[in-house]
LUMKOL-802705 format. One record per residue: residue in three letters; residue number from 1; y, z, x of N, C-alpha, C in turn. Coordinates in steps of 0.001 Angstrom, whole numbers, plus 500000, padded with zeros to 6 digits. Layout:
<pts>
residuo; num; n_Y; n_Z; n_X; ca_Y; ca_Z; ca_X; c_Y; c_Z; c_X
Ala; NUM; Y; Z; X; Y; Z; X; Y; Z; X
...
</pts>
This chain:
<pts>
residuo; num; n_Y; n_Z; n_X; ca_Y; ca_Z; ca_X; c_Y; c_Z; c_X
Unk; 1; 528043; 855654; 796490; 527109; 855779; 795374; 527702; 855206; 794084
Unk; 2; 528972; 855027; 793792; 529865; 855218; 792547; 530864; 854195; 793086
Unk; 3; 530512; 853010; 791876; 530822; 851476; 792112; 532270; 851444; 791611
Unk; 4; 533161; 851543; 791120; 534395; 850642; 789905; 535223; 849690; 789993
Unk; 5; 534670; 848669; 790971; 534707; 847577; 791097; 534501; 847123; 789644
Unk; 6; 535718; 847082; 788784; 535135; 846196; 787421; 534810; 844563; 787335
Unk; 7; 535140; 844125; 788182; 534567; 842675; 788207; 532720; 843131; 788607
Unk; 8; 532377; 843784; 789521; 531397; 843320; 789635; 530726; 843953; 788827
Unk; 9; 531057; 845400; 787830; 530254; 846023; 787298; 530175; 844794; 785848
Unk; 10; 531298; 844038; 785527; 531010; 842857; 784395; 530064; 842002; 784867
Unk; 11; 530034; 841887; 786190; 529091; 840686; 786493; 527876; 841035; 786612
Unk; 12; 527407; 842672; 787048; 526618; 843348; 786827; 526080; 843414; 785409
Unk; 13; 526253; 842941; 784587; 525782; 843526; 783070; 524547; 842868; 782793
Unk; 14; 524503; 841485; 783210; 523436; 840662; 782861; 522277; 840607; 783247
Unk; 15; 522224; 841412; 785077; 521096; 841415; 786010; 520641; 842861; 785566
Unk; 16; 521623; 843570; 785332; 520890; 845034; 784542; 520041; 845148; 783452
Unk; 17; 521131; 844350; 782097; 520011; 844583; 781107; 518611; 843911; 781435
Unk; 18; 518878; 842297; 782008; 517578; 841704; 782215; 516308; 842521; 783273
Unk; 19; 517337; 843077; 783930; 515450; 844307; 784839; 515454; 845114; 784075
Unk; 20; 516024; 846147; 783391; 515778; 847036; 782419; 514873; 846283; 781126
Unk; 21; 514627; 845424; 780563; 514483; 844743; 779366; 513039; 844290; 779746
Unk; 22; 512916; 843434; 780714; 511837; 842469; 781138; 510796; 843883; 781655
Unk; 23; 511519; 844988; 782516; 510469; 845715; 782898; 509771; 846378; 781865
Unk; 24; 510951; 847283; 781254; 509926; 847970; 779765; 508695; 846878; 778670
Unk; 25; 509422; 845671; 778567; 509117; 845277; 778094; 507436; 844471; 778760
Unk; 26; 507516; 844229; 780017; 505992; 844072; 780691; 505368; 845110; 780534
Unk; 27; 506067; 846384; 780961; 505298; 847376; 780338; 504503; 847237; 779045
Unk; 28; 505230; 847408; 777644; 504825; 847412; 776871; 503390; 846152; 776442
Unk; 29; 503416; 844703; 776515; 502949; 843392; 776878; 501727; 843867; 777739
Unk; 30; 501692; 844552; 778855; 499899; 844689; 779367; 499826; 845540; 778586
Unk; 31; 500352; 846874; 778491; 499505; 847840; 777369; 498399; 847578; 776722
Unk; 32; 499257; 846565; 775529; 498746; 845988; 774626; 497393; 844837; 774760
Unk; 33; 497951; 844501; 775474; 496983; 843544; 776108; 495029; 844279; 777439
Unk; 34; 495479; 845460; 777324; 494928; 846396; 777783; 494435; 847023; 776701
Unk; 35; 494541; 846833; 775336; 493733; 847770; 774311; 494931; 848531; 773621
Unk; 36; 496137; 849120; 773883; 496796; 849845; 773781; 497451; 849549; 773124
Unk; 37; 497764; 849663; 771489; 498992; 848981; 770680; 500459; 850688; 770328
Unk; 38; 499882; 851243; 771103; 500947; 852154; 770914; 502481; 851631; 770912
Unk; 39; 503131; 850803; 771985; 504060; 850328; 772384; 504210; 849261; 771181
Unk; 40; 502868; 848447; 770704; 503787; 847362; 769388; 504020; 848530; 768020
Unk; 41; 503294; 849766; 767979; 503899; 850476; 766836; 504634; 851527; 767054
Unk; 42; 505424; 851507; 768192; 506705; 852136; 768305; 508032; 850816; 768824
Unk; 43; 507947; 849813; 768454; 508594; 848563; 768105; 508565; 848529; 769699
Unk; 44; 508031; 848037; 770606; 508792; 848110; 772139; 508276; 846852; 772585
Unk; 45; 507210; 846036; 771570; 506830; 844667; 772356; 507936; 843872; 771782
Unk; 46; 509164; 844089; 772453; 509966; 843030; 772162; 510645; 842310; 773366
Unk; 47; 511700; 841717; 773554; 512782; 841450; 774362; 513999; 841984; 773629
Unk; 48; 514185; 842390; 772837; 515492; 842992; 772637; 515799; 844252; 772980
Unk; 49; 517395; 844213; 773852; 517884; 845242; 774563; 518133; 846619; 773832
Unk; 50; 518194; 846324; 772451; 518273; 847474; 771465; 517140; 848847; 771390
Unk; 51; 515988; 847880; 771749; 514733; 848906; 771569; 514202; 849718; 773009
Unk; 52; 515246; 849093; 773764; 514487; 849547; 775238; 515791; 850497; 775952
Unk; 53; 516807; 849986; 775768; 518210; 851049; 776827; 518436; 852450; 776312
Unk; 54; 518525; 852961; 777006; 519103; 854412; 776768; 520595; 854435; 777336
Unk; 55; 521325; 854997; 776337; 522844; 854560; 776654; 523450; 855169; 777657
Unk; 56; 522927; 856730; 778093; 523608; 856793; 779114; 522741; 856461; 780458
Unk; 57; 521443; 855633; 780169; 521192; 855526; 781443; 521422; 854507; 782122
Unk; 58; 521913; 853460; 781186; 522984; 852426; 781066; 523628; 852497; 781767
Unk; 59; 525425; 853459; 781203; 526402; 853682; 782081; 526319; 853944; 783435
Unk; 60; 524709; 855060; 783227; 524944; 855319; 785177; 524632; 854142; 785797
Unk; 61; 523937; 853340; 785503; 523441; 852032; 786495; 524263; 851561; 786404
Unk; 62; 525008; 851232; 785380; 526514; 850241; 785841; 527779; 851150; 786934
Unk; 63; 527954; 852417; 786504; 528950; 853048; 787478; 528092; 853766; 789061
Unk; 64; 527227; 854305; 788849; 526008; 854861; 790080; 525365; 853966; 790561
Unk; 65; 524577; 852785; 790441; 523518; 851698; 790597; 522386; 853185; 790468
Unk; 66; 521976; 853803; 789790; 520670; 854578; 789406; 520816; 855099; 787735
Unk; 67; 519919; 854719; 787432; 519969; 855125; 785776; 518166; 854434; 785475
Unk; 68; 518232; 854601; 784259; 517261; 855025; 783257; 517180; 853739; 782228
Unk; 69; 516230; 853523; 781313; 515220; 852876; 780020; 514570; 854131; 779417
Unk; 70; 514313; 853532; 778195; 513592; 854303; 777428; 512335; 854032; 777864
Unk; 71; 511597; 855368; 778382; 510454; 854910; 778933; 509208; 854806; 777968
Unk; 72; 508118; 853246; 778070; 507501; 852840; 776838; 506437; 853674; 777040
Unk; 73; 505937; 854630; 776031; 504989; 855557; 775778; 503836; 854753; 775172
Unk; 74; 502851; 855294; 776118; 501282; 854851; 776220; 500042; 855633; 775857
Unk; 75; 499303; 855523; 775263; 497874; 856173; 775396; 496850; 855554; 776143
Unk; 76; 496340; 856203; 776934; 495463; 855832; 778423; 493956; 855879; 777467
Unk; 77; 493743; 856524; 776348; 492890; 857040; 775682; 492230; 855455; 775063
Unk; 78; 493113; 854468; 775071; 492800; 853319; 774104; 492687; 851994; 775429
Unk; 79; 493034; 852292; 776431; 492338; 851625; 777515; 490721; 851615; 777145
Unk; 80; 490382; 849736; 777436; 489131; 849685; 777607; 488814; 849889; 779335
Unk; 81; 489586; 850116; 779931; 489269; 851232; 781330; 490504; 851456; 781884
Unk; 82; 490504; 853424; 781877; 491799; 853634; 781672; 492307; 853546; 783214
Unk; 83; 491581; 853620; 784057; 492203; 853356; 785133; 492962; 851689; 785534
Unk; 84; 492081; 851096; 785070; 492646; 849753; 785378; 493580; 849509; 784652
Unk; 85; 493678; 850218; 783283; 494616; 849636; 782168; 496370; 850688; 782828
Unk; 86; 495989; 852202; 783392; 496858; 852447; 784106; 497541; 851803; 785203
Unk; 87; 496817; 851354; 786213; 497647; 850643; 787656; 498326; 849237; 786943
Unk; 88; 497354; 848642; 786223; 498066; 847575; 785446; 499469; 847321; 784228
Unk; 89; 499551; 848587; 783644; 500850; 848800; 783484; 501691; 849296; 784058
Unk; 90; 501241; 850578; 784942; 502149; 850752; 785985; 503117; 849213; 786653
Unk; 91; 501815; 848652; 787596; 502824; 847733; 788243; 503076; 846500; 787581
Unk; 92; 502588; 846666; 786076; 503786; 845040; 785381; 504856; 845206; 785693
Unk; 93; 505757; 846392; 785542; 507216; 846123; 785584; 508016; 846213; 786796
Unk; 94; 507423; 846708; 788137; 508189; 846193; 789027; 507652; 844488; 789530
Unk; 95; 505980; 844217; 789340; 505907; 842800; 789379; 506961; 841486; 788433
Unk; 96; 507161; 842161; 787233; 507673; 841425; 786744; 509328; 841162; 786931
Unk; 97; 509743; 842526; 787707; 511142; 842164; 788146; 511005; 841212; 789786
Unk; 98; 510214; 841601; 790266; 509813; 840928; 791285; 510228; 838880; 790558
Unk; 99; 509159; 838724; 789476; 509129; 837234; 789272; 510678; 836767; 788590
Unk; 100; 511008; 837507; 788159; 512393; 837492; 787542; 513408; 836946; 788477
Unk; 101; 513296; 838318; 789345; 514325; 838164; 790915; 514208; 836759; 791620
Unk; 102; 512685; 836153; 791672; 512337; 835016; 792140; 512955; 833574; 791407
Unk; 103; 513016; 833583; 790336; 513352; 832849; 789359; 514860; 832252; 789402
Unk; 104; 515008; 833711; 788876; 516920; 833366; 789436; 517494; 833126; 790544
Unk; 105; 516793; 833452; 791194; 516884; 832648; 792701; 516698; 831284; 793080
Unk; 106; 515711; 831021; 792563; 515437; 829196; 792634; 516257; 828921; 791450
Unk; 107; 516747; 829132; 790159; 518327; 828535; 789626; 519145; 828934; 790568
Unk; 108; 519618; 829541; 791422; 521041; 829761; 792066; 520560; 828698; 793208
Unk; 109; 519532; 828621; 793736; 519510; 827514; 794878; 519451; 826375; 793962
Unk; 110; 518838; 825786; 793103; 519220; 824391; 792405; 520468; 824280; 792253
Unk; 111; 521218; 825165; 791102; 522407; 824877; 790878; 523116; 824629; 792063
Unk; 112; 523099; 825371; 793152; 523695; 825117; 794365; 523530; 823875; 795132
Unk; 113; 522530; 823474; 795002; 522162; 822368; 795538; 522520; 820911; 794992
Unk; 114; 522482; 821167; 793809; 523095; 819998; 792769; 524693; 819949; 792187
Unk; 115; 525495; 821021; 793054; 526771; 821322; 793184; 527346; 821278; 791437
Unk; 116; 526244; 822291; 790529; 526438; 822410; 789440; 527590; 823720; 789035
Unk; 117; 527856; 824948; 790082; 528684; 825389; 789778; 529743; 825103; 789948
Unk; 118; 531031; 825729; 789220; 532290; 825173; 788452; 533316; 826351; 788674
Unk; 119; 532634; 827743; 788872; 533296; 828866; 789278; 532992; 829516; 790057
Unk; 120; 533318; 830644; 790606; 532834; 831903; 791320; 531896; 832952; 790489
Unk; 121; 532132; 832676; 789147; 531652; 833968; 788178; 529903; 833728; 788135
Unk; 122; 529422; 832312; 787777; 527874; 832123; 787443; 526874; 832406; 789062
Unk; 123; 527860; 832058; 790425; 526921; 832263; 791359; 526831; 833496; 791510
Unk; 124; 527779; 834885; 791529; 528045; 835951; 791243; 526619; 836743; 790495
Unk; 125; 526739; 836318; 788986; 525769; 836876; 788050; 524409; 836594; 788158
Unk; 126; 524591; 835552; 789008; 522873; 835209; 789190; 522582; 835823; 790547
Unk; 127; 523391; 835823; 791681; 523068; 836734; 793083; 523076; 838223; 792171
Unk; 128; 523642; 838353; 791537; 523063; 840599; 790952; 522138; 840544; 789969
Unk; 129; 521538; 839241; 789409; 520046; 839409; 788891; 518993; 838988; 789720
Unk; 130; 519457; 838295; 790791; 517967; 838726; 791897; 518379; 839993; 792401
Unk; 131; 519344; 840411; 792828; 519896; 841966; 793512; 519239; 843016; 792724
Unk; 132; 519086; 843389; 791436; 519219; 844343; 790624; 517635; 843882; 790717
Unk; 133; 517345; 843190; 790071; 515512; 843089; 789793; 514932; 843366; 790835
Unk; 134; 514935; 843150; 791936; 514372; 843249; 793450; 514738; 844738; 793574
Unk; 135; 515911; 845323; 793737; 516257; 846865; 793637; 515177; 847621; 792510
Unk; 136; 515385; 847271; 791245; 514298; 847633; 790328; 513600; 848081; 790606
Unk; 137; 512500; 847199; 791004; 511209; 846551; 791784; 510540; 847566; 792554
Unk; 138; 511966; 847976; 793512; 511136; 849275; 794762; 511436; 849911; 794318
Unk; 139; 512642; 850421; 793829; 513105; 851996; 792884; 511882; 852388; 792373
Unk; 140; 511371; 851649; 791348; 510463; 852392; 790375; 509167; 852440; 790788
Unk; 141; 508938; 851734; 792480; 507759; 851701; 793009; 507361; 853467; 793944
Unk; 142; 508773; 853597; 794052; 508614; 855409; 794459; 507560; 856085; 793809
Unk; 143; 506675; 857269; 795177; 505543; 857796; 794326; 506618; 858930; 793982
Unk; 144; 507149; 858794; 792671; 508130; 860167; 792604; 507484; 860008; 790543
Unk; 145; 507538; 861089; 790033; 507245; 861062; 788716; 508761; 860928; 788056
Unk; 146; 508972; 860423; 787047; 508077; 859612; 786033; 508049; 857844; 786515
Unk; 147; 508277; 857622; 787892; 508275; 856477; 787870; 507198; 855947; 788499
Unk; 148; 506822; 854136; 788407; 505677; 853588; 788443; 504610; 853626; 789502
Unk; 149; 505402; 854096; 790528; 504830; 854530; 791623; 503823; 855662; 791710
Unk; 150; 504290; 856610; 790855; 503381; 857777; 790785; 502267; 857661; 790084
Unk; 151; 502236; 856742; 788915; 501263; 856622; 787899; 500130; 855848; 788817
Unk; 152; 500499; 855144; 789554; 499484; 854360; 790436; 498847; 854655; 791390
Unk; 153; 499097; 856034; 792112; 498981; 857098; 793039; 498199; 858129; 792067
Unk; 154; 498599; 858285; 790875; 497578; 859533; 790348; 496678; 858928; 789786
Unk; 155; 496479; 857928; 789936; 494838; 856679; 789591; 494090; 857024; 790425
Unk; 156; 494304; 857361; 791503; 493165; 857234; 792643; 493701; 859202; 793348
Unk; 157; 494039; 859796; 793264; 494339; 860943; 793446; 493156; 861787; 793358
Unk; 158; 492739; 863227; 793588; 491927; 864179; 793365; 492646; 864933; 792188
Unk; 159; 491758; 865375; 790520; 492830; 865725; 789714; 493820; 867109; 790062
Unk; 160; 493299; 867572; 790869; 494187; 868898; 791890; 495374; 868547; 791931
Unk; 161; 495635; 867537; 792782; 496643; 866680; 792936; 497859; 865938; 792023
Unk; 162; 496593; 865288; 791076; 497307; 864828; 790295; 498600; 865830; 789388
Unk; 163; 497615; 866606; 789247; 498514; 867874; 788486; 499444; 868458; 789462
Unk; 164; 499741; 868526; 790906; 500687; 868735; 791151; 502097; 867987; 791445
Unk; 165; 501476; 866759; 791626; 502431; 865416; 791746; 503162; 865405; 789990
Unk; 166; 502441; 865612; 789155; 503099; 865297; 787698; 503607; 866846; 787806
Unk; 167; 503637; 867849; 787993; 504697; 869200; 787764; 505729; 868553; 788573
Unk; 168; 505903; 867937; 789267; 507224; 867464; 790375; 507899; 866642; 789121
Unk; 169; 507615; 866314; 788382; 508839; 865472; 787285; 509658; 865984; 786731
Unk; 170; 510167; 867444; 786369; 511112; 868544; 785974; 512120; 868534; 786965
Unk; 171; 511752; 868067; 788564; 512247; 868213; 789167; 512892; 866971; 790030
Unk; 172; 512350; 865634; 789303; 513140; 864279; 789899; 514336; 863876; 789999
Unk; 173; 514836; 864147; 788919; 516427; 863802; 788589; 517292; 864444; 790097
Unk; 174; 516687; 865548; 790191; 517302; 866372; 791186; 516744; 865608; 792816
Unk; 175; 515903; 865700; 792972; 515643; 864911; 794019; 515893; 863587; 794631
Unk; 176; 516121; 862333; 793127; 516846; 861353; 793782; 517843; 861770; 793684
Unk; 177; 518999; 862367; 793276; 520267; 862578; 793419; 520782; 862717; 794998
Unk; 178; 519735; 864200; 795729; 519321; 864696; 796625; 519536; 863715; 797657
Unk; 179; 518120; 862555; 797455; 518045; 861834; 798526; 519160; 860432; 798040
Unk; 180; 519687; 860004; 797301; 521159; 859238; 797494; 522871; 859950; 798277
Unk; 181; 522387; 861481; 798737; 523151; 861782; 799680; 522640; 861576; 800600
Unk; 182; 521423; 861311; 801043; 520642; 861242; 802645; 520390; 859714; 802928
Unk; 183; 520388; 859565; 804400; 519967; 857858; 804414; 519216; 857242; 803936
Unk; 184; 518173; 858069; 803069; 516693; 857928; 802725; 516447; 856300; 802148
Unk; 185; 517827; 856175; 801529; 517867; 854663; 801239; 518326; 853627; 801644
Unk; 186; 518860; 853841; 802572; 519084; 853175; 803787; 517634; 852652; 804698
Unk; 187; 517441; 853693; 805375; 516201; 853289; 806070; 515040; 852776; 805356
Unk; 188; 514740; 853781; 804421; 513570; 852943; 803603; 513533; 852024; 802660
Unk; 189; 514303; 852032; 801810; 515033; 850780; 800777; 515107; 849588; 801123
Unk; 190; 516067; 849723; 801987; 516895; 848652; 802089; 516097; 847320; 803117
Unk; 191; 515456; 848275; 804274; 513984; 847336; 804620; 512894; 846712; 803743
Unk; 192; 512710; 846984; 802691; 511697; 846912; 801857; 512631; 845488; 800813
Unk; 193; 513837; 846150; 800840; 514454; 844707; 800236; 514562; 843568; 801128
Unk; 194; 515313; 843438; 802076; 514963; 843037; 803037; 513333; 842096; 803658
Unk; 195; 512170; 842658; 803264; 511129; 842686; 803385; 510900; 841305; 801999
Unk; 196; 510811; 841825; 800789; 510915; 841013; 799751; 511675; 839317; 800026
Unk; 197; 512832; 839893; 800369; 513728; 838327; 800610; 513079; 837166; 801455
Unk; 198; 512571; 838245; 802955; 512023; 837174; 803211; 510723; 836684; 802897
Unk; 199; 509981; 837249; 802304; 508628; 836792; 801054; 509690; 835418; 800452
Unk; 200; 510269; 835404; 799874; 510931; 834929; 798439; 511669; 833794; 799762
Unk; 201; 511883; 833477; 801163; 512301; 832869; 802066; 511267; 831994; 802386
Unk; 202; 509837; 832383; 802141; 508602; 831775; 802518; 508130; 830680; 801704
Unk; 203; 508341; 831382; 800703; 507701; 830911; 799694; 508564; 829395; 799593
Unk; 204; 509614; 829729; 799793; 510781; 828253; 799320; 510902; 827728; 800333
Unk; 205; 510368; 828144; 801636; 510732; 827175; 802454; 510230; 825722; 802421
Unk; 206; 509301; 825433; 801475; 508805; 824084; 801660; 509592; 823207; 800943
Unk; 207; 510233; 823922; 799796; 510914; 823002; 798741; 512798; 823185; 799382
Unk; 208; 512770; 823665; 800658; 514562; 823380; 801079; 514856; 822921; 802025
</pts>
């Protein structure tokens, strides 16, 4: 669970802030674009890492690979339809680590291909920003509260439900902890990454 590998947690720094940054920050970007300017007047339509990290949820993703963002606070109330304007911010930010992950991937195959790297360090930092964004991606796709998964599940829910799925958030922290002692991420994770790659294998196969 608990990395200190300091080379890779340095090489780690760049694929972190960028899924942490790009996700809050899609977040914030449909909101808005959804009716919702809550997120531009609590400063969060930005790209800067200042307005979005929470410091220790930082450290844990660099020493644990599980940690935390400041999560961008919304009113569903200013949706011109709050359901759609919900699933649609929900899944900007694992879509958008999704396109991210994709991205840096086709630079690490160019550069590779055009025998542009010079060290070990740049192929490194760009394999843990598709790693980390793609990880992102399903992490926060869990129907577990407060993450994106759940918000998209209590869209279409009975409100019975809904209200009991959102009392389970007092109690998350404890539960992934829970299930990072059990294979749970093994079996289900790690297929699902797995699953992604070869999407992201398909897609490029015409251009390799």
């Amino acid at each position: 669970m608990f990395d200190f590998n300091i080379l890779a947690i340095i090489a780690g720094i760049p694929g972190l802030l960028i899924a942490l940054v790009i996700h809050e920050y899609a977040h914030a970007q449909v909101a808005d674009w959804m009716g919702d300017d809550t997120p531009r007047m609590m400063g969060r339509l930005t790209l800067n890492p200042v307005a979005h990290i929470d410091p220790v949820g930082l450290i844990m993703l660099l020493v644990a690979r599980f940690g935390w963002a400041k999560p961008v606070m919304i009113n569903p109330g200013n949706f011109r339809n709050w359901r759609k304007g919900e699933v649609c911010v929900a899944l900007a930010g694992p879509v958008s680590n999704l396109i991210t992950a994709f991205v840096a991937l086709v630079v690490q195959l160019v550069f590779a291909k055009l025998q542009l790297f010079s060290s070990t360090a740049l192929p490194m930092v760009l394999q843990l920003i598709v790693l980390y964004n793609v990880n992102f991606a399903i992490f926060n796709m869990l129907p577990l509260p407060p993450l994106d998964g759940s918000r998209v599940l209590m869209c279409f829910l009975p409100t019975e439900w809904t209200y009991k799925l959102a009392s389970i958030e007092r109690y998350s922290f404890l539960i992934l902890i829970a299930l990072m002692m059990t294979p749970f991420f093994t079996y289900i994770l790690i297929p699902l990454q797995r699953l992604v790659f070869t999407l992201f294998s398909l897609l490029l196969a015409p251009f390799w």
